[in-house]
C-alpha positions, 0 to 999 in steps of 0.5 A: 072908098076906093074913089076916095083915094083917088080923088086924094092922089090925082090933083096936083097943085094948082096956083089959085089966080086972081081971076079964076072962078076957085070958089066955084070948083069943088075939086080945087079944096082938094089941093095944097099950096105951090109944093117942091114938085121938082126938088123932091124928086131928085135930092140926093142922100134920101132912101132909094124907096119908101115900099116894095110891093108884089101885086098878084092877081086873084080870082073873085067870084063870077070868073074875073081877076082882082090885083091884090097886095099880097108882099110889102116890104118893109112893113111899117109899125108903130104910124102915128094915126094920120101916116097910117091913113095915108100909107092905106089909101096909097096901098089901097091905089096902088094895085089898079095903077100895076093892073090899069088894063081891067079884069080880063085876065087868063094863065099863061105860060108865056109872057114878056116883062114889061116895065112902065111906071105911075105917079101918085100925086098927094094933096100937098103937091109931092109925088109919089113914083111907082116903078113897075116889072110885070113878070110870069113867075118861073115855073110850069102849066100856066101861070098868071102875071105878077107886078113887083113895084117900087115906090118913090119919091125920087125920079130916076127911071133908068136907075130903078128899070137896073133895080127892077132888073135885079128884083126879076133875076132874083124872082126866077130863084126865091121870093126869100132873095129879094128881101136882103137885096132890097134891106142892102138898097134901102139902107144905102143912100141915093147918089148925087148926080153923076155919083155911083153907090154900090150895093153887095148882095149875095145870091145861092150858088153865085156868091157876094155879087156888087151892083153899081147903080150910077146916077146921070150927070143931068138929074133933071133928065133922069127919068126922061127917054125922049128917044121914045118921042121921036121913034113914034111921033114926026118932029111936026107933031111933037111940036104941036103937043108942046104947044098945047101942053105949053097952054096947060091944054088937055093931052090924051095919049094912046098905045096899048103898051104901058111902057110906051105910055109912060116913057112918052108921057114922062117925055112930054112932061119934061119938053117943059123944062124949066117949067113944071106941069102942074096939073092932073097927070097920069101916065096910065089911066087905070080902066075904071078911071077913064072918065078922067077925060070929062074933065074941064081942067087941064091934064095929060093922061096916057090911056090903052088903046083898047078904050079908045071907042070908050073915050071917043063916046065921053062927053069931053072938052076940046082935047089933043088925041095923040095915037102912039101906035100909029104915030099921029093925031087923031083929035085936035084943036085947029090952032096948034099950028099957030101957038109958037112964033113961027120963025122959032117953030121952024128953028126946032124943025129943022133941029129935030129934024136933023137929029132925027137923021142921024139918031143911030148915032147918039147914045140915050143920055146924048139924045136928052141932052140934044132935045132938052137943050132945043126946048130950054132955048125956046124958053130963054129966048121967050121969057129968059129976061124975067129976072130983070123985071122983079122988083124987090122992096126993102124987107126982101121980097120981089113982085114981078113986073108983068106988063113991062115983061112983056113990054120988053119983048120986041117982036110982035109975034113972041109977045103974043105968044108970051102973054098967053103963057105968062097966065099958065100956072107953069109960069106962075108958079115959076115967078111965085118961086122966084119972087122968094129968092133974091137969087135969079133962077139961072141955075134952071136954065 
C-alpha cells in the first residue's frame, strides 16, 4: 500500500535508551541501528544523483489531479529482487512529496518555478534528498504544472538548485536535451569540498556549453540558507525554536510557499550542528499525511498554511507552532524562555542581532559561516569537554563518564541545562560515535 512506504521512510534512527518504554512502541521495530546520517551526505567521488524523475499531473475520474511518474532516468535493469522493492516504494513516494499540496489543481498559462526539496528517510537511518523545479512546460493555451526532481543522496542545495537551473533551460527547448546533460553529470564524480567538476554539454543552435558546479568550502553548511531564517523570524524567536529543538521537542512550521518551507526547515536542522536530528523530519508534509502531527515522538515537519484549521483541529501533544509568513509563534510550550542558561541566550542575542543589521553586507556562504559559528560555540562551551571524560578500557573501547561530565560543569545554570540535553538521542548518539574512536571528535567542531 501507499502508506506502507511511508511508514518505511519517515522514521529516522533513534538510539534505544535504557530507560525507555521501546517495547512499548510498535513504530520503533521500524527503525535501524545508529546510521552515518551525516557522512553520507557529503562524501565526495560518489554519483552526483541515483534518479531523475518528471512527475506530471494526471487527471482521475471525478475531475481531480493525480501526480504520476511519467519520466525516470536512468531506468534500472536486472535488481536483484530486494532493490527492486526498494526502488518501488521510493518511486511510489516520491510524486506526493513533488505534489504535497493536494488534488486541487486547474491549467494554467502562467506559473513561476519554484525550487524546494524532500528527505526520505529509510529503515536503516541514510537519507534520501530529492530536489525538486516545479515548472509550466513551454507552450500555448493552458497547461499544467510539471515537477523535474533529483534524487540523492548527497546534501548540497546550492548545487543541485545550478543543476535544476539547467534541467529548466533545457526543458523549454526538449525533453531529448535533458538526457545527455544528466548521462554527462551521472558520469562525473561528486567534487570534494571547495573543488569544481565541469560538465560539457551541448545544447541545438548554441553549441558544447562547460557548466562548473563548485562545491563550498564548509561541506556541513552546504545545504543550509540561514539567510531564510533570519528574513522571516526575529533573532528572539529563532532562539526559542533552537531551544525546543535542542530538547528533541515537537516543531511545526508553517508558510505556503515550498521553498520557503524547506529552506527554513533544513536551517533549523542545521542550528544543531555538530549534532544531528535524529527523529521524524519532513521538510513538506504531503496533505495526506497531515496527522503526522498526532504523533507523540519528537519531529520537525513543515506543513502549507492552507491546513493550518486542519492542524489546529488534531488532537496533538504539546507542539511549538512556527508561522513563516507572519514571522512568529502561534503555538508553544511556555518555558522556551527558559531552557538555555541566559547569560549565553543573551550572548547569541546580541550576535544575531548585530548581524541582522548589517546583513546586506554579507554574501549567502558569509551568512553560514557568521550564524554556525554562534551555534558551534554554544555547543563548545556547553558540552566541549566531553572528550576528556571517555574512559577507555585495554581492548580500545570508551564509555562516557556521564555524571563526572557533568560534574565538571561549574555554573549551575549550564549543568541544568546539560543534563537535560545529555538524555537527548542528538547527544547520545553523538557520545555512542565517540565511544568507538580513540580520535576525539574535534575535527566537528
Amino acid at each position: 500500500s501507499v502508506l506502507g512506504c511511508f511508514v518505511f521512510f519517515f522514521f529516522p534512527t533513534e538510539r534505544k535508551e535504557e530507560d525507555s518504554a521501546a517495547e512499548n512502541n510498535p513504530s520503533r521495530v521500524l527503525q535501524g541501528k545508529p546510521g552515518e546520517r551525516s557522512s553520507i551526505l557529503y562524501s565526495a567521488g560518489q554519483f552526483f544523483f541515483e534518479y531523475l524523475v518528471v512527475v506530471s499531473l494526471k487527471k482521475m475520474s471525478g475531475g481531480r489531479y493525480e501526480p504520476k511518474i511519467t519520466y525516470q532516468f536512468p531506468k534500472r535493469e536486472n535488481l536483484l529482487k530486494g532493490q527492486k522493492e526498494e526502488e518501488e516504494r521510493l518511486l511510489q513516494a516520491i510524486p506526493l512529496f513533488c505534489f504535497p499540496d493536494g488534488n486541487n489543481w486547474a491549467p494554467v498559462t502562467e506559473f513561476t518555478s519554484e525550487t524546494f526539496s524532500f528527505v526520505l528517510t529509510n529503515v536503516d537511518g541514510s537519507r534520501k534528498i530529492g530536489y525538486c523545479r516545479r515548472l509550466l512546460p513551454s507552450g500555448r493555451g493552458v497547461r499544467l504544472p510539471e515537477v523535474f526532481c533529483i534524487i540523492s543522496c548527497l546534501g548540497c542545495f546550492g548545487l543541485f538548485s545550478k543543476i535544476l537551473d539547467e534541467v529548466e533551460k533545457r526543458r523549454q527547448i526538449s525533453m531529448a536535451v535533458i538526457y545527455p546533460f544528466m548521462q554527462g553529470l551521472r558520469e562525473s564524480p561528486f567534487p570534494a569540498p571547495g573543488k569544481t567538476v565541469t560538465i560539457k554539454s551541448f545544447i541545438p543552435e548554441s553549441g558544447t556549453e562547460l557548466i562548473e558546479l563548485t562545491r563550498p568550502v564548509d561541506a556541513h553548511l552546504e545545504h543550509v540558507e540561514f539567510q531564510a531564517l533570519l528574513q522571516r523570524l526575529s533573532p528572539h524567536f529563532i532562539l526559542h525554536i533552537f531551544a525546543s529543538a535542542v530538547l528533541e521537542r515537537r516543531l511545526i512550521f508553517l508558510a505556503e510557499e515550498l521553498s520557503v518551507l524547506s529552506q527554513c526547515i533544513h536551517a533549523v536542522a542545521a542550528l544543531l550542528y555538530p549534532f544531528t536530528w535524529a527523529h521524524t523530519y519532513i521538510p513538506v508534509v504531503p496533505e495526506c499525511l497531515l496527522d503526522t502531527v498526532c504523533c507523540p515522538t519528537p519531529f520537525m515537519v513543515g506543513i502549507q498554511m492552507r491546513h493550518l484549521e486542519r492542524v489546529l483541529d488534531q488532537p496533538m501533544e504539546e507542539a511549538l507552532i512556527v508561522d513563516l509568513c507572519e514571522g512568529k509563534i502561534l503555538r508553544a510550550v511556555g518555558d522556551e524562555e527558559e531552557i538555555l542558561p541566559i547569560k549565553l541566550q543573551n550572548e547569541m542575542l546580541t550576535y544575531l542581532n548585530r548581524h541582522n543589521n548589517n546583513n546586506n553586507v554579507h554574501t549567502s556562504e558569509q551568512v553560514n559561516t557568521l550564524v554556525s559559528e554562534a551555534f558551534v560555540q554554544f555547543f563548545v562551551r556547553m558540552v566541549g569537554h566531553y572528550a576528556s571524560h571517555i574512559k577507555w578500557s585495554k581492548n580500545g573501547s570508551g564509555t562516557f563518564q556521564e555524571r563526572a561530565f557533568c560534574k565538571a560543569i561549574a555554573s549551575k545554570t549550564n549543568r541544568k541545562f546539560v543534563k537535560k540535553f545529555v538524555k537527548t538521542n542528538m547527544f547520545s548518539l553523538f557520545i555512542e560515535e565517540a565511544e568507538k574512536s580513540k580520535i576525539p571528535q574535534e575535527g566537528k567542531w
